[in-house]
N, C-alpha and C positions, 0 to 999 in steps of 0.2 A: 504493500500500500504506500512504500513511502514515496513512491516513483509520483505520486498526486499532487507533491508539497511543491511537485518543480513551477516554478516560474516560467512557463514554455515562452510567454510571448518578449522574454525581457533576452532572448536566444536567438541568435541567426545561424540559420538554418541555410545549409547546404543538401540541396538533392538527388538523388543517385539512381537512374534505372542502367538496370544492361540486361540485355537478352544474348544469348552465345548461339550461334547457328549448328554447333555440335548437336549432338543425341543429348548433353545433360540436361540442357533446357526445352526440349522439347513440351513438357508439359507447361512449360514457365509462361505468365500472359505477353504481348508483346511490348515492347517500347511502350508505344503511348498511349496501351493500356494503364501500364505501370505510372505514368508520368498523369493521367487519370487519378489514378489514385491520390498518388504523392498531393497532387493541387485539392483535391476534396478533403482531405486533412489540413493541407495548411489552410485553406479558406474556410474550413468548420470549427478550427481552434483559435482563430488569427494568429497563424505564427507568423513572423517573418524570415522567409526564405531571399536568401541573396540570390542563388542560381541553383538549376537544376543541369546536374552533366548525365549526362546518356551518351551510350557507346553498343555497338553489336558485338560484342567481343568476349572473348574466352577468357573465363579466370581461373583455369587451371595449371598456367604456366605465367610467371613473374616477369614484371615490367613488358606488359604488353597490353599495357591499355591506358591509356595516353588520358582520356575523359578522369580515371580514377585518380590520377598522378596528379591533376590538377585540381581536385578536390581537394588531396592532402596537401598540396604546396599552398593553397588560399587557406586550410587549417591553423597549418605552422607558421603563417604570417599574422593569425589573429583576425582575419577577412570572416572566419567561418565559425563558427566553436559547439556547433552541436550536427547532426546528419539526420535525414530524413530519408528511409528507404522502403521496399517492399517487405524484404527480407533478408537473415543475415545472409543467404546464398547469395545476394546480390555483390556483396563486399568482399569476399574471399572465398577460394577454392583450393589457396596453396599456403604452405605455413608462412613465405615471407612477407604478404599481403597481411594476412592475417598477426602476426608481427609487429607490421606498419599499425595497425588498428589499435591495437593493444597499447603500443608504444604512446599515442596521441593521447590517450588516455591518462595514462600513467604521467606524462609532462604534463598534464594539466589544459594541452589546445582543444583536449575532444571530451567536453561536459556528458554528453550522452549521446545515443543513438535512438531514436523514435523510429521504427518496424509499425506495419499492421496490428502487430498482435502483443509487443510488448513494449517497453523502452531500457533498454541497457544503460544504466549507471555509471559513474566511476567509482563503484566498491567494488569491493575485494571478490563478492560471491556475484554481481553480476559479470563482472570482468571475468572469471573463473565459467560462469555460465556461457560465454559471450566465447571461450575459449575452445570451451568443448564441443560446441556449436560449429564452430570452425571446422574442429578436426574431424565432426562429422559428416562434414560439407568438402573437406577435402579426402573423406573415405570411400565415398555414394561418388562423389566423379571419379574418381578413381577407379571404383569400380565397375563402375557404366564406362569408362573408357577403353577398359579390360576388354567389358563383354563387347564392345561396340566393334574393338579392333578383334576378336577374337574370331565375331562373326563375317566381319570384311576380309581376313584373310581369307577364311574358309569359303566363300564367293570367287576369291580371286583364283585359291586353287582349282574350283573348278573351270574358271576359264572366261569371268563374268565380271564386269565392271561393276561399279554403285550405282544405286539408282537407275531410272525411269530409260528403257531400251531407244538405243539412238536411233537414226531416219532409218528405213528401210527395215529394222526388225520391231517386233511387239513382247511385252510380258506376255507369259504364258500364266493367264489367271487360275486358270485348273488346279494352282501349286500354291500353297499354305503361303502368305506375304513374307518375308523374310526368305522364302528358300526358290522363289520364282526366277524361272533361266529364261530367255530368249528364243521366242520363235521366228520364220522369218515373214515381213507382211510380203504378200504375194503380190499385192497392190504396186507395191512401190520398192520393192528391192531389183526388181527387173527394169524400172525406169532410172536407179540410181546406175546399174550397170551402162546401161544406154549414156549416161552423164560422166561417167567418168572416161569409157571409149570413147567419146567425141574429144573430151578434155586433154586427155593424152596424143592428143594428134596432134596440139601444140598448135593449133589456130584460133582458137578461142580465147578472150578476158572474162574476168567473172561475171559479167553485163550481158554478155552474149548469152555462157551458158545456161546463166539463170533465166536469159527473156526463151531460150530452148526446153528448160525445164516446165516453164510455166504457162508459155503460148501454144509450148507442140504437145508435151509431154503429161501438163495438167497435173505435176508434182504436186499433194496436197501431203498436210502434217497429220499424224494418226490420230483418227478419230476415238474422242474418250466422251464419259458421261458429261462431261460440262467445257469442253474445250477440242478443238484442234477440229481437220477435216476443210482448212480452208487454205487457199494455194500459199505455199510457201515463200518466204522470204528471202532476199541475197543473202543474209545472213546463216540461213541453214544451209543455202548450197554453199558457201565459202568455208562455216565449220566443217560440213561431211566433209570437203577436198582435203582440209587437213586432218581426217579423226585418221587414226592409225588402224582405228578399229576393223576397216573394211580391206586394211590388208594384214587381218589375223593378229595384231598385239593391242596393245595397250598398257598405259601406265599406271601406277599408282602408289603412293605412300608402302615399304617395306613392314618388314613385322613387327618392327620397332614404333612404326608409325613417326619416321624422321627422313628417312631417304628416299626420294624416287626411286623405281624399279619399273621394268619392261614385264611384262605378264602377258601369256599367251593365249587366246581367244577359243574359247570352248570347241574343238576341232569338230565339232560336229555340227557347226554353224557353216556356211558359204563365206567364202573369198571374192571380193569382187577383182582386187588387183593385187599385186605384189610388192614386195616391201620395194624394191627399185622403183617399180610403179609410184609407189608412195614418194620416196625420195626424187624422185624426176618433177612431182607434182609440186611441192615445197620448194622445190628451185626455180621452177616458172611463178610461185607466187612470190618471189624475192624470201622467202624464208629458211633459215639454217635447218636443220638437221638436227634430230634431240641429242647425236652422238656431237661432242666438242671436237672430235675429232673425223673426218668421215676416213674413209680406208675405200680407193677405188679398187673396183676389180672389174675385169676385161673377160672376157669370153675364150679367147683364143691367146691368149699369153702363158706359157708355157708348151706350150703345143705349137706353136711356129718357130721354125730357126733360118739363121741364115747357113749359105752354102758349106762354111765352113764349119758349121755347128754352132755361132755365135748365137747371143741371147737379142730375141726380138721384144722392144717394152710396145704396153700403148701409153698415149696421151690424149684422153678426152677433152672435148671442143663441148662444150652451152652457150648458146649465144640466142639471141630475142632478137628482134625486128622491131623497134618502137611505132607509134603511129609516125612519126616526124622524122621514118625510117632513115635510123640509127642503127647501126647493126652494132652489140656490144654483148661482152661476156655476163651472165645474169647471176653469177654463184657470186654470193654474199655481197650481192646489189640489191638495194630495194628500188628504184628508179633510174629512169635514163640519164648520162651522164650528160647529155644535150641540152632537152626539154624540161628536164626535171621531174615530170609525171611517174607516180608513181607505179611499178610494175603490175599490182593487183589491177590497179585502175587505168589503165589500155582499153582502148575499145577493139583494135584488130591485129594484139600483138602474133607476133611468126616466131614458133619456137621451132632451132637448128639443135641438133644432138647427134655430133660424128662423135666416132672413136678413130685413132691412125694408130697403125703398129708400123716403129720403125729400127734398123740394126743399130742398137744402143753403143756399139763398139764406133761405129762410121760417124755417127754425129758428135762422139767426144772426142774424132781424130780430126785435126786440123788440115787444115785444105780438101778434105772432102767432105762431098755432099753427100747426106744421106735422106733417099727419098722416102714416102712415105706410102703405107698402105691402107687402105680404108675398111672399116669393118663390113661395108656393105659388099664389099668387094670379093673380100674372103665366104661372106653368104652365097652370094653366087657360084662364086668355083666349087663349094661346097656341093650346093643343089644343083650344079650340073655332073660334078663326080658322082652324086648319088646315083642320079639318073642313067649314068651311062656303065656303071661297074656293081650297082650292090642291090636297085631297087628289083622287089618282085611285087608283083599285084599281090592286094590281100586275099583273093580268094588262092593265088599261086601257093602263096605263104603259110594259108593254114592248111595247105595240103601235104607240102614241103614239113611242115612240122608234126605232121599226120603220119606219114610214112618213116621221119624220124624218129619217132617214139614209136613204130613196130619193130625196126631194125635195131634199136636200143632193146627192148624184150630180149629179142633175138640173141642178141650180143651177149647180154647179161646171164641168159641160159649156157653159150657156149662158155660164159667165164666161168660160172660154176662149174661146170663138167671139169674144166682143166682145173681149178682149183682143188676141184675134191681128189681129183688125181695127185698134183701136187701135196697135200696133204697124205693122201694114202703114199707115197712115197718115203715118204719122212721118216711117217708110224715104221716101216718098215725096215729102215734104216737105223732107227731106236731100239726096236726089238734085236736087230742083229748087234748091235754093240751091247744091247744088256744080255742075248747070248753069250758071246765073247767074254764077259766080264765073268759070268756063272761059270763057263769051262777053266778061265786063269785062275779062279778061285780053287773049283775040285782039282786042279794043275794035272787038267785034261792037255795044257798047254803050256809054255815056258812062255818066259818076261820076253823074249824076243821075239818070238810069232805074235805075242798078243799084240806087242805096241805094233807090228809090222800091220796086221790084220785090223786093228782101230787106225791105224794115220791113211789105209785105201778107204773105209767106209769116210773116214770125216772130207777127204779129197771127194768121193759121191757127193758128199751132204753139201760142198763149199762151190761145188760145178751146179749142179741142180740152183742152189740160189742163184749163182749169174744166170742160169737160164730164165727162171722167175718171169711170168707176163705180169707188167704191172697194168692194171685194171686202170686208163684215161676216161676220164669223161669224157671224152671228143665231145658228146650230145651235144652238152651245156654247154659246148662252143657254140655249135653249129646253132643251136636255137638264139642264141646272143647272135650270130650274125644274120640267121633271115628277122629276127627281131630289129637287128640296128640297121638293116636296110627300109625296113616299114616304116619305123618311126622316124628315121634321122631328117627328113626331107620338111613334116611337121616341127619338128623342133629349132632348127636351125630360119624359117621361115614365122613361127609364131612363141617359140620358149624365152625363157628368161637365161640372164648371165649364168647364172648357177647352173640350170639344166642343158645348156650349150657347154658349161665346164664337165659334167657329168658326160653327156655323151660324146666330148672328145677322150676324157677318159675309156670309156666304154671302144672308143673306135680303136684308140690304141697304134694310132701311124700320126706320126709325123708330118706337118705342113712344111714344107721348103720353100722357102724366096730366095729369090737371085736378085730383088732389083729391078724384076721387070716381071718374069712370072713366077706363079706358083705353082708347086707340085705333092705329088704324097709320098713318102715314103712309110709303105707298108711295111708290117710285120709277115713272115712267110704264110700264116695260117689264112690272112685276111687277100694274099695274092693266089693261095690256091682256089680259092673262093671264086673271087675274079675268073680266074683262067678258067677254072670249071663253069660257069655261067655263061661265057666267053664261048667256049664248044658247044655247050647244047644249043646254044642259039643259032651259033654258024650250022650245026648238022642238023637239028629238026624244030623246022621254021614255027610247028604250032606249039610252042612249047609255051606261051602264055595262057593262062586258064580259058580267057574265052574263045580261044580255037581248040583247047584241048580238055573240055571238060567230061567228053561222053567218058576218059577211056582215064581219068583223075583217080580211079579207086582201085584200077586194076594192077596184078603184080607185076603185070608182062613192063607199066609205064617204069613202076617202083625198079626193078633189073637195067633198066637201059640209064635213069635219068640219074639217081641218087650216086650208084658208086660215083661218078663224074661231079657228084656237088663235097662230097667227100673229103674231109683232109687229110694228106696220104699218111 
């Protein structure tokens, strides 16, 4: 009762709301609810309030909240000497806040504190009260920070950002709130594909593609109980180009809930493009790249040499077309160096993106020149070597792969037969030396017949291994190569860096430049290929499926065609 004797209105009064956009405050009223309140007590009691600070801000972490700091500093100058708030959660959530509070008290700038529900003192048992309050307030955030982060990792592990599914996918309501994955809208994930395909051609500004989303395309935002389902904004097509989301990652606060980290998008969601995709798109909007550092890679580097066997580098070219056509390099440019106009904001910019591979030995030797090769250049000799040495029609090819896995059967029978033979030899060869041993023993024999009689069986046993078939998968060659001739032709004409780095891998021959042309140097297995492919074609002209289908399943084709595709 004695909190009644105070003299409230002989007190100036300092006001305080904050709301935190965290989970702790989620039940908490807002801002100018609070500041509601705050004024209906000071005008029901007539107090005198000097100012009221309000801030959106978190009080679970110290000196981050600028509104609060200025409440104390007008305290400790005598401007202020009592507070008026909703509750003590409004003032503190961490011990050194809670500290600062205490502390004002104790010097004497902070008479009391006036809350909804009580008024904290300067004695000992409200102060004490006023403490424990605190460290309740900084126990319940804390623990809700716990669960809050505990539950966001577990989201991320599965592959799934925070909150409300971005343009093209929908929550899947069916799923208890809290553990709801991502469906895709069918509506609008196959027009966002359409937007980014056009976007990557690198003739578009964000003006264009967005009057293309919303004049052709009729792009609308996902329809909910009380919002969206009406055409979209520049603003959402300019976030989708940059969300990462649509080329399978995304970021987020680590486990710690302090460091960024990259996290990978629930794989059983759609890609619309690839992270280079991604990264090529961030360079036409003048924007860096989340890595500080990027690391280029080339498609064909390590896989090209010069004649001598030197090392061939690339150097990639980015370059834009301004409207006030400017031709200029666009990586860590945000505008033309001419016009000044900023790159997002073009209306007909021209995006260029070459790669050159050149002999890194010839351009660091003085007086000579060393020219250059183009990546589109190498696509082509590429898909015309396909076409002239590797490719088979696909119906050729799964025929070809048809009759190779009956000849593997085959194989694999006769390897057993000779295996088990080899084995039964062995046995045989064991038994007679553990004979041999039982006669040296009843000294059916002397020490010099026996050793003579064991070092001829172990000479069998040491011969028989050199003779040994060791059992090749050829197959799993041969299906890698009517494989890498089906695909190579797609990949090379529509794949990404990576999967042009993989099927040069997979091909396994060397690209040669001289400086003028290019050539292959094959591996033997991949030129018996050739050459067999080579013959059947020159001796029996229907050897493509659609001349040779009636007779495609018969043994008599299997006999003439396959030994000749064979590696010997």
């Amino acid at each position: 009762m004695y909190y009644q004797e105070i003299e409230y209105q002989k007190y100036n009064y300092g006001g305080y709301a904050r709301k935190s956009s965290d989970s702790e405050d989620r039940q908490i009223q807002s801002i100018p609810k609070q500041i509601g309140i705050i004024e209906g007590d000071i005008d029901n009691n007539n107090l005198n309030c000097i100012q009221i600070f309000s801030e959106q801000k978190s009080a679970f972490y110290r000196n981050n909240r600028p509104e609060f700091d200025k409440l104390v500093k007008a305290t400790e100058k005598g401007e202020i000497n009592a507070w008026i708030c909703l509750d003590s959660t409004r003032l503190s959530r961490n011990p050194t806040d809670a500290g600062t509070v205490i502390r004002l008290m104790d010097e004497g700038d902070l008479h009391h504190i006036r809350t909804r529900h009580r008024v904290y003192t300067n004695s000992a048992r409200d102060k004490k009260n006023l403490q424990d309050e605190f460290t309740d307030n900084k126990f319940d955030s804390g623990k809700k920070s716990e669960d809050v982060k505990l539950g966001l990792n577990e989201r991320y592990k599965k592959g799934l950002p925070n909150g409300k599914a971005t343009l093209g996918f929908i929550n899947d309501k069916s799923k208890e709130k809290g553990d709801r994955g991502w469906l895709v809208d069918k509506e609008n994930f196959p027009k966002l594909k359409l937007i980014f395909k056009r976007f990557l051609k690198g003739n578009d500004s964000i003006t264009s593609i967005y009057e293309y989303a919303v004049h052709e395309l009729k792009l609308t935002t996902p329809k909910t109980k009380r919002q969206g389902g009406n055409l979209v904004h520049r603003s959402h097509i300019y976030n989708a180009l940059i969300n990462p989301i649509y080329a399978g990652f995304f970021y987020s606060k680590d486990e710690d809930g302090v460091d960024t980290t990259r996290r990978e998008l629930d794989p059983s969601l759609p890609r619309i493009i690839t992270e280079d995709d991604y990264n090529k798109i961030l360079g036409y909007l003048g924007r860096k790249t989340f890595s500080v550092v990027q690391k280029h890679e080339y498609a064909y580097t390590g896989f090209i040499l010069s004649e001598d066997e030197g090392f061939i580098g690339g150097d990639p070219k980015h370059q834009v077309i301004c409207d006030c056509k400017k031709k200029f390099a666009y990586k860590n440019k945000t505008e033309c160096p001419q016009c000044g106009i900023k790159i997002e904001k073009m209306k007909s910019p021209k995006y260029l993106d070459y790669v050159y591979y050149y002999n890194v030995k010839r351009r660091k030797t003085k007086g000579i020149k060393a020219r250059t090769l183009s990546e589109s250049k190498v696509d082509e000799f590429l898909i015309d070597y396909v076409d002239q040495n590797l490719l088979l029609s696909p119906d050729l090819a799964d025929w070809v792969r048809r009759h190779i896995d009956d000849l593997k059967d085959k194989e694999l029978e006769e390897n057993k037969t000779i295996a088990e033979a080899q084995e039964n030899f062995s046995e045989n060869l064991e038994k007679e030396k553990k004979k041999l041993r039982d006669m040296y023993r009843k000294e059916m024999i002397n020490e010099e017949e026996y050793n003579s009689d064991l070092a001829e069986i172990e000479l069998k046993q040491n011969k028989k291994k050199d003779e040994r078939i060791e059992v090749v998968d050829w197959f799993k060659e041969l299906h890698n190569i009517v494989n890498l001739g089906v695909e190579m032709k797609n990949v090379i004409e529509n794949g990404t860096v990576k999967e042009k780095k993989e099927l040069m891998s997979r091909f396994r021959s060397n690209l040669v430049w001289n400086e003028e042309n290019l050539n292959v140097s094959n591996v033997s297995w991949i030129n018996k290929y050739i050459n067999g492919r080579k013959r059947i074609l020159a001796k029996y002209s229907p050897f493509e499926p659609e001349n040779n289908l009636v007779n495609k399943g018969k043994n008599t084709d299997l006999t003439v065609l396959c030994p000749t595709l064979l590696p010997g």
